[in-house]
C-alpha positions, 0 to 999 in steps of 0.5 A, a space after each residue: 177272713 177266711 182265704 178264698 181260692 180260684 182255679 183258672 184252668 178247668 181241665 183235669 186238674 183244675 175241676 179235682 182241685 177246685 172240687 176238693 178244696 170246696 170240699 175242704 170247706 173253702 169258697 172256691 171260684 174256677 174259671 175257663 175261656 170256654 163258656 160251654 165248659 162252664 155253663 156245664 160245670 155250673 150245671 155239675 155236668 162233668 166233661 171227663 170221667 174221674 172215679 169219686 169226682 162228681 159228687 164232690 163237685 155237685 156238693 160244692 155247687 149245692 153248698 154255694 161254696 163252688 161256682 164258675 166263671 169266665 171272668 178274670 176281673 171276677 177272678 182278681 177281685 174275689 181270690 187270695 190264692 189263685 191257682 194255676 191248672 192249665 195244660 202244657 202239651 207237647 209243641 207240634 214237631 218239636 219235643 218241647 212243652 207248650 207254656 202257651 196256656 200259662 202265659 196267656 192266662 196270667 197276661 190276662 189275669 195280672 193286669 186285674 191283680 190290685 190288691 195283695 195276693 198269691 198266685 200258684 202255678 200247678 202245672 208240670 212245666 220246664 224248668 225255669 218257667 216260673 221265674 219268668 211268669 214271676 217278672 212277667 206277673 210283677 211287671 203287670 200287676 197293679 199290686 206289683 211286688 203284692 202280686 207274688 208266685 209260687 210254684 207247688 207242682 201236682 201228682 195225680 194219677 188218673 182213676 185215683 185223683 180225688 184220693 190223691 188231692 185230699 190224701 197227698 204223700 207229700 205237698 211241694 212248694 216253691 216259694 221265695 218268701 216266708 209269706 207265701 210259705 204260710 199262706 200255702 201252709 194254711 191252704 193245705 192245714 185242712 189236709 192234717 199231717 203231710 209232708 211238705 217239701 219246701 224248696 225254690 222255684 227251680 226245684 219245685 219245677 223239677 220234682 214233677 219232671 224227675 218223678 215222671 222221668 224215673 217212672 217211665 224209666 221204671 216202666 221201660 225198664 221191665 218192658 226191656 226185659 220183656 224183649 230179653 225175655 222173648 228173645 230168650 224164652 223166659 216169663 218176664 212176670 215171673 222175672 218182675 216178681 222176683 225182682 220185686 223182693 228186692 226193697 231196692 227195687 219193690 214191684 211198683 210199676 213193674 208190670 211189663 206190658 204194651 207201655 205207657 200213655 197218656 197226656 203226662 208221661 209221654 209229653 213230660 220227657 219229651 219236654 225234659 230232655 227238650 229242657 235240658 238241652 237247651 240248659 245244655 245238660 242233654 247229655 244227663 238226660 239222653 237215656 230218656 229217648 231210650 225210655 221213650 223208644 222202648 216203649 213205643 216198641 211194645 205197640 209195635 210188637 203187640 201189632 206183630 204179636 196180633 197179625 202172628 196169630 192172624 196168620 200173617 196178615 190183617 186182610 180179612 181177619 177181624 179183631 175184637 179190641 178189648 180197650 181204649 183209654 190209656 189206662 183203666 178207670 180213666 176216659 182219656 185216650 191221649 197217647 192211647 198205646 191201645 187205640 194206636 194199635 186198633 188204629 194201626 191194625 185197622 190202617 193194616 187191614 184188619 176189621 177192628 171192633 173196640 169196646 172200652 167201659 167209659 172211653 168209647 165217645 173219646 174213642 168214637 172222635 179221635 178214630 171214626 175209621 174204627 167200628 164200636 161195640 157196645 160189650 166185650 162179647 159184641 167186640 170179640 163176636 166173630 173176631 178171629 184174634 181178641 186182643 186185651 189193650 186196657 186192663 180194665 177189671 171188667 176184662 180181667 174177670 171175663 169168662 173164657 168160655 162164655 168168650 169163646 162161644 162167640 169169637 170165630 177162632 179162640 186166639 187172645 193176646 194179653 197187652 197188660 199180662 192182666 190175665 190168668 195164662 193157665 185159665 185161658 189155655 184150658 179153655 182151648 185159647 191160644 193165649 200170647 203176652 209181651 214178654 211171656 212164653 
C-alpha cells in the first residue's frame, strides 16, 4: 500500500511541502488549528506569496490527492509519515527559540498515534530538541515504541521554495533505526538521485543552525568590509568581486548591503548562541552576536546615509521607499531591515511612502503610521530622498530619468548596491550606496 503523508503545520513550510509531495504523486493530508486557515487552503486560496506554489497546490486539490483538516484524530488515522512544519519563533525578551508549537502539536497528535508510524520533525529547532519530543511521543502514543521520530531539517529560501523542495542539494535525516531510514528513502525515491546525509538526532538539528550561522557570517562578513571600505574610501562591490575569484571564497552571498532579515536568519543565531550557552559551549559561538550586530548597523547607516542627503534632518522631507519584503520574490516582512528603516525614518520625521510589488498588505498591518503607494513613480513623487530597500527587479530596471521627473530633488540611496552607479549619476542623481564611494 502506498505510504501516505500529513503536514501538521500550514505556514511556509508546511503548504510547499504538502504541495509538493501531492505533486509527486503522494495523497497528502495537512492539517492546522486555524480553520480560516484551512477553509482557505481547501478552496486553493494561499495566504503567502511563493513563486510557483499555487498551481501546485490547486493541482493536488483538483487531483484529490491534497486535503486538509483540522483534525488530528483524522490526521493519526489517515498517515504513515507525519511531518512536522510548524514555527520556532524567538521567545519574547529572550534569545532562545520557542518550541511551543512542537509540543503542543505532538501532545495533541501522539495520544491518536495506534498503530506503527513515523513522525519527522522539519522545523529549525535547538539542538536536543528532538530527543525529547521522542520520549514525550513514546510516552504518549498508544503504539508506544511503533510511534517513532525522525528528524530531517528543511533549507528553503524564500522566492525559491518550490524548486528547493522538488530539486534539493541534499536530503538530511536523523534517525535512530534502519527502519525509518527506509521509510525516509521511499518518501524522498521520487526525487531521483540526492544526496542524503544519514546521521543522529543531534546532527540532523545541527546542520540547519550551522548552515544559517555560516551564511549569516558570510553576509556580515562583507558588510564588515563595507564599514572599512567607507571609513577608508574604497568600492567594496569591487572588493567582493575580487574576493569572489577565490574558489575559497566564491561570490555567494557576498553582496554588501542593508543586511539580512526575515523569520530565519536573524531568530536561528539568536537561538544557537542561546543553545550553546546553556550546552555550555557560549564561547564557540560568541562571534555571532558580532554577525548579529554588524548587521543590525547597516539599518542604521542606510537611516544616516538618508537623513545625509536630507540635509540633516527628516523634518519636512519626504522620502519615497522603494521596498518592504525582506528580500525580493517573497510578501514576508518579518524582521524587514527595509521596513525597520521606513518605520525608523518616519518615528524621525520623515513623510515616508512605500511601495513593495507583493508585500504591501503585510506592510499596511505591521506599520499603519507609514502611507503606501501603488507604483515606485507614486512612492518616489515629490520625494526629496528615494531610498531603494528591497532589490526587486522591477526596481532594478527602473528608468532614472522617468524617475527623476517626479521626484523634488534627484538623491537615491541604493540599500542592495542592485543599481548601475554610472547610470544614475549621468542621469543628474546624486546616488550613495553602503560601502561605496
Amino acid at each position: 500500500m502506498p505510504i501516505r503523508l500529513t503536514v501538521i503545520g500550514t505556514g511556509y513550510l508546511g503548504i510547499t511541502h504538502a504541495a509538493c509531495m501531492a505533486d509527486l504523486g503522494f495523497e497528502v493530508l495537512g492539517l492546522d488549528i486555524d480553520a480560516d486557515k484551512i477553509r482557505r487552503l481547501q478552496n486553493g486560496e494561499l495566504p503567502i506569496h511563493e513563486e510557483g506554489l499555487e498551481p501546485l497546490l490547486r493541482r493536488g486539490l483538483e487531483s484529490g490527492r491534497l486535503r486538509f483538516t483540522t483534525s488530528y484524530e483524522e490526521v493519526a488515522a489517515f498517515g504513515d509519515v507525519h511531518f512536522m512544519c510548524l514555527g520556532t519563533p524567538q521567545k519574547k525578551g529572550e534569545y532562545a527559540a520557542d518550541v511551543s508549537q512542537l509540543d503542543d502539536a505532538v501532545e495533541a497528535l501522539a495520544p491518536h498515534l495506534g498503530r506503527e508510524c513515523l513522525v519527522v520533525g522539519k522545523s529549525t529547532v535547538p539542538v536536543g530538541t528532538a530527543e525529547r519530543l521522542a520520549a514525550k511521543i513514546q510516552r504518549l502514543a498508544p503504539a508506544g515504541a511503533g510511534a517513532e521520530l525522525a528528524w530531517n531539517p528543511e533549507f528553503l529560501r524564500e522566492g525559491f521554495a518550490v524548486q528547493d523542495t522538488l530539486e534539493p542539494d541534499r536530503i538530511v535525516i536523523g534517525v535512530r533505526s534502519q527502519k525509518a531510514e527506509q521509510t525516509l528513502r521511499e518518501v524522498y525515491r521520487p526525487l531521483g538521485e540526492v544526496p542524503m546525509v544519514v546521521t543522529d538526532f543531534a546532527t540532523a538539528e545541527l546542520v540547519k543552525s550551522a548552515a544559517n550561522a555560516f551564511l549569516a557570517t558570510k553576509i556580515s562578513f562583507i558588510n564588515a568590509m563595507a564599514e572599512v571600505c567607507e571609513a577608508a574610501h574604497a568600492d567594496v562591490q569591487q572588493l567582493a568581486t575580487a574576493l569572489s575569484y577565490d574558489d575559497r571564497i566564491g561570490g555567494r552571498f557576498l553582496n554588501a548591503g542593508l543586511g539580512f532579515g526575515g523569520g530565519c536568519l536573524p531568530k536561528d543565531i539568536r537561538a544557537f548562541m542561546a543553545r550553546a550557552g546553556e550546552l555550555g559551549a557560549d564561547q564557540a559561538l560568541t562571534f555571532l552576536r558580532e554577525v548579529d550586530a554588524i548587521n543590525m548597523r547597516r539599518r542604521a547607516r542606510m537611516v544616516d546615509l538618508a537623513r545625509e542627503l536630507a540635509g540633516g534632518s527628516f523634518h519636512g522631507c519626504t522620502v519615497g521607499v522603494l521596498g518592504a519584503a525582506f528580500k525580493p520574490n517573497s510578501d514576508d516582512i518579518r524582521d524587514s531591515p527595509a521596513l525597520d528603516v521606513a518605520a525608523t525614518i518616519g518615528q524621525q520625521g520623515g513623510l515616508v511612502s512605500v511601495y513593495d510589488p507583493i508585500a504591501l498588505d503585510n506592510a499596511r498591518k505591521a506599520h499603519p503610521e507609514l502611507s503606501y503607494a501603488t507604483s515606485a513613480a507614486e512612492a518616489a513623487r515629490g520625494a526629496n530622498v528615494v531610498l531603494l530597500l528591497t532589490e526587486w527587479n522591477e526596481f532594478v530596471q527602473l528608468d532614472p530619468e522617468e524617475l527623476g521627473a517626479v521626484v523634488a530633488t534627484r538623491k537615491i540611496v541604493d540599500g542592495r548596491n542592485a543599481l548601475d552607479p554610472a547610470r544614475w549619476r549621468a542621469a543628474g542623481w546624486h546616488y550613495r550606496a553602503l560601502g561605496r564611494p
